[in-house]
Structure formats: structure tokens, C-alpha cells
N, C-alpha and C positions, 0 to 999 in steps of 0.2 A: 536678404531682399524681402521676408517677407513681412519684417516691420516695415520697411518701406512702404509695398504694398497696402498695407493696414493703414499707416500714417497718410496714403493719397486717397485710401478709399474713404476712410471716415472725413475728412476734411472735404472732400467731394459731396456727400451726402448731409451733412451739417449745415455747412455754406447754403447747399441748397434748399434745404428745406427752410433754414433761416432765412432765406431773399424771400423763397413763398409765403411764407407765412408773412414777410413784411408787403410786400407787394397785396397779395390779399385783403390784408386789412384796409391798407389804402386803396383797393379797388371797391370795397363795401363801402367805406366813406362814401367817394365818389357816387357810387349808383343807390344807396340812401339819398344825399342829395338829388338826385336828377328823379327818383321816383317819389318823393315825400309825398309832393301835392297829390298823387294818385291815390297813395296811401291813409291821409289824410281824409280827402274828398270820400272816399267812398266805406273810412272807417275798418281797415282790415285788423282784425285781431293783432297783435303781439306775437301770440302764439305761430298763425301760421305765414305772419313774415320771417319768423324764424325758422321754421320744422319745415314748410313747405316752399319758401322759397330760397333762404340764403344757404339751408342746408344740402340741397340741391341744386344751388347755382355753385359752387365751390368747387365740387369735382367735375364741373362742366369748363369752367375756368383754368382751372390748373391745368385740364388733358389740351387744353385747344393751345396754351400759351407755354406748356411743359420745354417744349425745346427750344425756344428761346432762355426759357431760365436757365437751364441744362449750358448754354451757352455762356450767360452771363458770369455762372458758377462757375465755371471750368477757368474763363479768362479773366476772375477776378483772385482768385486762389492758389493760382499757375501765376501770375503777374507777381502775385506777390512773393512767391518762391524762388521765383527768378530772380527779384529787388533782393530776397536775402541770401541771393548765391545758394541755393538749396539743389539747386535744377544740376548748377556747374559741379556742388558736393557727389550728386546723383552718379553723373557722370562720369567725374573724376575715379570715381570707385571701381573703375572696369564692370559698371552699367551701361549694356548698350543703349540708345534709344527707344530700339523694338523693344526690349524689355519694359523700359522704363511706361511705354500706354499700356502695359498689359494689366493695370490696376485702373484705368482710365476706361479703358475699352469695358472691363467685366460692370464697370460700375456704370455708365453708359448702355448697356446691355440690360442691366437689373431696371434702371429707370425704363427704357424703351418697355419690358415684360408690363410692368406697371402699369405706364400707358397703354397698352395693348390688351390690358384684363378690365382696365378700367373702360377703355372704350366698348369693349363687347360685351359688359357683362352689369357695370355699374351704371352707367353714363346712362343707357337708355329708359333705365327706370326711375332715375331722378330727374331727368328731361321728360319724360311725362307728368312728372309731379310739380316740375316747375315750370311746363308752355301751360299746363291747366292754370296754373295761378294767373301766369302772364294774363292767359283770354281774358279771365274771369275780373281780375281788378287795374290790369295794366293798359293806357290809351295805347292807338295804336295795336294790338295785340291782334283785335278780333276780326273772324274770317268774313265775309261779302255776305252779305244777305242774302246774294242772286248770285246764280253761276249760270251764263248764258252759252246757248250752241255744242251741248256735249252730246260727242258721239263717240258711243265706246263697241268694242267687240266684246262682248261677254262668254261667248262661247266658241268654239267653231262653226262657222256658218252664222250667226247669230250675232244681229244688232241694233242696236238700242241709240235711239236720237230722240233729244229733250230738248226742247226750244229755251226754258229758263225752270232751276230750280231756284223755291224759297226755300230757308234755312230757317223761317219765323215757323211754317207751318209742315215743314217736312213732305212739300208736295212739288210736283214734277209736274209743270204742263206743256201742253202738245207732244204726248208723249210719242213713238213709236217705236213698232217691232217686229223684226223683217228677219226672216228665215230664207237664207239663201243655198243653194245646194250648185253645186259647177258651178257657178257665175252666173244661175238661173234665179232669179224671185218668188221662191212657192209659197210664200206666205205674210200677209201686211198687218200689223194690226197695229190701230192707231187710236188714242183717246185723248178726252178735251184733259184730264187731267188724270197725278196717280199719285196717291196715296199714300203714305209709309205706314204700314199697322207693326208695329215690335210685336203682338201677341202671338202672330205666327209667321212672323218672317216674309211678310210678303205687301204687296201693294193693292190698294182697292183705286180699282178705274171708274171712271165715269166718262157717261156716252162713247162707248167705243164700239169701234166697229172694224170688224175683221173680213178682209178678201185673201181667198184664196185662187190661187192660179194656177189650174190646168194644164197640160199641152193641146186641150182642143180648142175650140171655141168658147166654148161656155166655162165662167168663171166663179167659186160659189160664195155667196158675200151673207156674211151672217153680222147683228147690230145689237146692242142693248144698253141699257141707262148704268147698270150697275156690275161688276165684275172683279173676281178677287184673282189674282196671279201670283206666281213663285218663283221668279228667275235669277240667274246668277247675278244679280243685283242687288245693292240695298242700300240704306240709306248711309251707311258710312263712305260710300265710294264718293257721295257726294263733298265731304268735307275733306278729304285728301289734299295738303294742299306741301310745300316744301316744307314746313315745319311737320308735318308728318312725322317724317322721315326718320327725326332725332328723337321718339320715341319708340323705335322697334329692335328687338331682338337682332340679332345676327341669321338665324333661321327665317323671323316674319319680314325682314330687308327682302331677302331672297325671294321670299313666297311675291313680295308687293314688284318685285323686279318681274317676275315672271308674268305675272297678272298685267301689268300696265305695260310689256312689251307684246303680247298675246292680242288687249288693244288696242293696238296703237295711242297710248295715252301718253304726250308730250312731255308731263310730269315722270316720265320716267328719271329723266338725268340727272332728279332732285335723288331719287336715290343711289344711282346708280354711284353718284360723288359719293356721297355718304359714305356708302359700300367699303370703297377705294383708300377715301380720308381715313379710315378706321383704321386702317393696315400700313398706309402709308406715313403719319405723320407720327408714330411711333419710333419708325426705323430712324426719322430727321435725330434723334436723340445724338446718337452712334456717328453718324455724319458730322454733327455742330460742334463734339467733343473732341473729334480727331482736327476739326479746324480750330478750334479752341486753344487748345494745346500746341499745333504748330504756331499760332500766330503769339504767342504770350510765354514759349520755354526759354526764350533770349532778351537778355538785357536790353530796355532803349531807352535810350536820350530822356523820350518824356514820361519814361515810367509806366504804372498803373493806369492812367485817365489814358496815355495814349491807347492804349492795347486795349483798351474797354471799349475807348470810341471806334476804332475799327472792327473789332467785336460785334457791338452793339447797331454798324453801320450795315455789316455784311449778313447779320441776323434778320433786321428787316427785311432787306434785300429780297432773302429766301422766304419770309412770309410772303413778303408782296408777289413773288414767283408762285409762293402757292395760290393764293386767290388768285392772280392773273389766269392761271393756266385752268380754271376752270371756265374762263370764257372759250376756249377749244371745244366741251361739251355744249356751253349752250349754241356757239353756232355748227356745232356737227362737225367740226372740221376734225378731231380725234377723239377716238373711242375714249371712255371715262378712265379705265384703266393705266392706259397710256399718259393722258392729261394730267392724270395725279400723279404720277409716278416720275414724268421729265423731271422736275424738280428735283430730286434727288440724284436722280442718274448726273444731271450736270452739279450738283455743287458734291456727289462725290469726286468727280474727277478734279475740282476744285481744289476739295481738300486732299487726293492725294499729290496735287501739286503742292501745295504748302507743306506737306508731311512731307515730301519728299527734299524739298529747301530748307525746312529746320532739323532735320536729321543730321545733315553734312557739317 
């Protein structure tokens, strides 16, 4: 059995990486053409459409589309083993079934590890290298000039309300900053505008003016033209935006989760997905292969193309279940966890309904 084994693992891992690499190419095609004029118009070197962005659009590529390949592979090289009576050979040999995905499963397992090291550890540093390209020479790409109406919690007790930031000039106006203690207002301070200085971390106000409040009658309000500040603010919270998201760490995920739920910053559930997807759409490997395999171990009528096509129907299927089910986070109706995760739970029960009808 354990050439067998060898003989389903390596043909499992060949096939596939041969459709990626085919599929890849042809997807480079493709998005050369749709990005030329950009590239053109604005003169981008050679050098960094290559280094900084197709070298890092590629393992972005693969990880987001992996289990669908994973799928394609299994049900086109299974399809065909089946057309040469290889499956019935298997069998015939007082191999059971269960034995028979135990080289399926391991190698499904390996891919899944892959995705899963890629997602946490590679993915986000080439997704920094490649949304910076995007901004910089791709239409479409760049963030608003103006973010209007933000109000964030920065500390305990503490909050910060900006009528509109620029992103031309890195300035906040109407700003303010309220210190609240029990549900009480001890402290206001409000200016026409604020400043980002990078030399020390902090912002320069102009005309502001601070009231303090008491519990007696008299309230103490102190005013002036010019004023420098330090608070748990800065100018990056200002550019935060869902694209963020695909370039942080596994650790800086976490840190920006806790920060924008401590907020109440609505941009949370940009990362919160993220989070989720990273863990979740690894495991689809392992699910798509066990469907894979039920549906293409037995002879049919129409061969190869049929088994592809219901393959290849019931894979989208389960993409399109994954992007659907992340409109559950954006209207709040289930936690991000949960959203990402349905997906799997139902097409495993899926597939061991199909495992369980090609076994017999």
C-alpha cells in the first residue's frame, strides 16, 4: 500500500501545482492587460512591476484561490483513474475505502499547513508591498482625501471627535477632546484645527480652547492661538481603511481588533474577517478533497468533463458561500467567527454525505 500511497500523493501534488502554475500564468496575462494603460501612463519601471508587484501578487493569488485548485486537482486525476479502472484495481485488492483517502487526506492536510503558514506569515508582507504599489501607480486604488465625522474612543474615558480630516495636509479640523469620568464631562477641549508633527509624535492645535468643569458653579476655561499635544492618536488611525487589514501580522490583527473594538470603530469587522479567513479557508482544502474524491472514484457515462463540471459547479458554490456569508458581519447579524466558519461546517456535512455514498 505504500506505493500506492506515493503513487496518489505525488500525482496529487504535480497535477496541482501544474494547473497553478497554468492558471497563474494565464491570470498575469489577463491582469497585464486590464492594468497596461496604468502602467504605461504613469511610466512604472520593469523592475518594480515585477519585484514589487507580480512577485507579490502571486502568493496572494494562490492562498485566496488554493482550494478551489485543491478541488479541481483531485477531481481531475481521480476522474481519470477511475476511466482507467485504477480506483476498481485499488479496491479490488482488499483495499478498503478508508484506507484508500488516507494519502488524500495527508496530502490535503500538507496543502491546507501551506495555506495556513502562507496566510500568517508570508501573505501579509507581500500585501504590503503590493497595496503600496497598487496606491501609488494603480487607478482606483487611492484612499479619500477627506474622512469626515470621526469619533473615536482612544483611551478610557477619553474622546476625540473630528469634523473632516485632510490627507493632502495631515490636518484635523474641528477638532475635539472630552474627558469623561462616571458619565460626567470633566474636561472639553476644542480647536479650529490639529496638526500631525511626526518629529515627536504629537499634534500642533491652533485656537483652542479648553473648559473645565467643576461640580460647583464656576467653571475654569482657559484659551490660546498655538498648542502642542500627545495622545493616543496619530496620524495613521487616520488612514485605516479595509485594505489595512491585508497587510498586518497575526499579532498587529489582534492589537488593531482590540484597539478599534475599545473605540467603537465600525472598521472593525474589516478585520475581524480577515482574522477568521486566515484560519478558515485553509481547512476548505481538506473538505473540497474529501468531496473531490467522493464525487469522481466511480465510473460515469460522461466521463472526465462530467465529474469536472459538477466539481467545478459545487466549488464555486462554496466560494460564493464564502463571500456571501460575510454579509452576516457587515449587517451584525453573526459574530465574524461564526460567519466564516458556516461555510465549512455545512459543506463538511456535505461531503460526508457524498463520502459516505461512494464508499458503499
Amino acid at each position: 500500500m505504500k506505493k500506492i500511497d506515493l503513487y496518489i500523493s505525488k500525482r496529487f501534488l504535480v497535477t496541482f501545482f501544474v494547473a497553478l502554475l497554468l492558471i497563474i500564468g494565464i491570470v498575469i496575462i489577463f491582469d497585464i492587460s486590464e492594468k497596461i494603460d496604468d502602467f504605461s501612463g504613469k511610466h512604472v519601471p520593469l523592475q518594480e512591476i515585477i519585484f514589487d508587484y507580480y512577485i507579490n501578487f502571486v502568493p496572494y493569488f494562490i492562498n485566496m484561490f488554493s482550494s478551489l485548485f485543491v478541488f479541481i486537482t483531485v477531481i481531475f486525476f481521480t476522474s481519470r483513474m477511475a476511466a482507467n479502472s485504477e480506483i476498481i484495481a485499488i479496491l479490488s485488492g482488499g483495499v478498503s475505502y478508508h484506507r484508500m483517502m488516507v494519502p488524500y487526506i495527508a496530502t490535503s492536510i500538507l496543502i491546507a499547513l501551506l495555506s495556513l503558514g502562507l496566510n500568517l506569515y508570508v501573505i501579509p508582507q507581500a500585501n504590503a508591498k503590493r497595496v503600496e504599489f497598487e496606491v501609488k501607480y494603480i487607478r482606483h486604488s487611492h484612499v479619500k482625501d477627506k474622512r469626515r465625522e470621526i469619533h473615536y474612543q482612544i483611551a478610557p474615558g477619553q474622546y476625540v471627535y473630528v469634523d473632516n480630516f485632510s490627507t493632502w495636509n495631515n490636518t484635523a479640523y474641528r477638532f475635539t477632546l472630552e474627558d469623561i469620568d462616571g458619565g460626567r464631562l470633566k474636561r472639553k477641549l476644542t480647536a479650529d484645527s490639529a496638526v500631525w508633527d511626526s518629529t515627536f509624535g504629537g499634534w500642533h492645535l491652533r485656537n483652542w480652547f479648553i473648559r473645565e468643569y467643576s461640580e460647583g458653579l464656576e467653571d475654569r476655561i482657559i484659551s490660546g492661538e498655538k498648542k502642542d499635544t500627545v495622545i493616543a492618536l496619530t496620524v495613521t488611525d487616520f488612514y485605516e481603511n479595509n485594505r489595512t487589514v491585508e497587510k498586518l501580522s497575526g499579532r498587529q490583527l489582534n492589537q488593531l481588533i482590540d484597539k478599534q473594538k475599545m473605540r467603537g470603530d465600525a472598521n472593525v469587522m474589516y478585520a475581524e474577517i480577515e482574522k477568521h479567513t486566515r484560519t478558515s479557508m485553509p481547512f476548505s482544502c481538506i473538505i473540497l478533497t474529501i468531496m473531490g474524491v467522493s464525487l469522481s472514484s466511480r465510473k460515469r457515462r460522461g466521463g472526465t468533463g462530467w465529474n469536472l463540471a459538477i466539481g467545478i459547479g459545487l466549488a464555486f458554490s462554496y466560494i460564493l458561500f464564502q463571500r456571501f456569508s460575510q454579509m452576516f458581519v457587515f449587517t451584525g447579524a453573526l459574530p465574524a467567527w461564526l460567519a466564516l466558519w458556516i461555510p465549512n461546517m455545512l459543506y463538511t456535512i456535505i461531503a460526508a454525505v457524498l463520502y459516505d455514498r461512494a464508499r458503499r
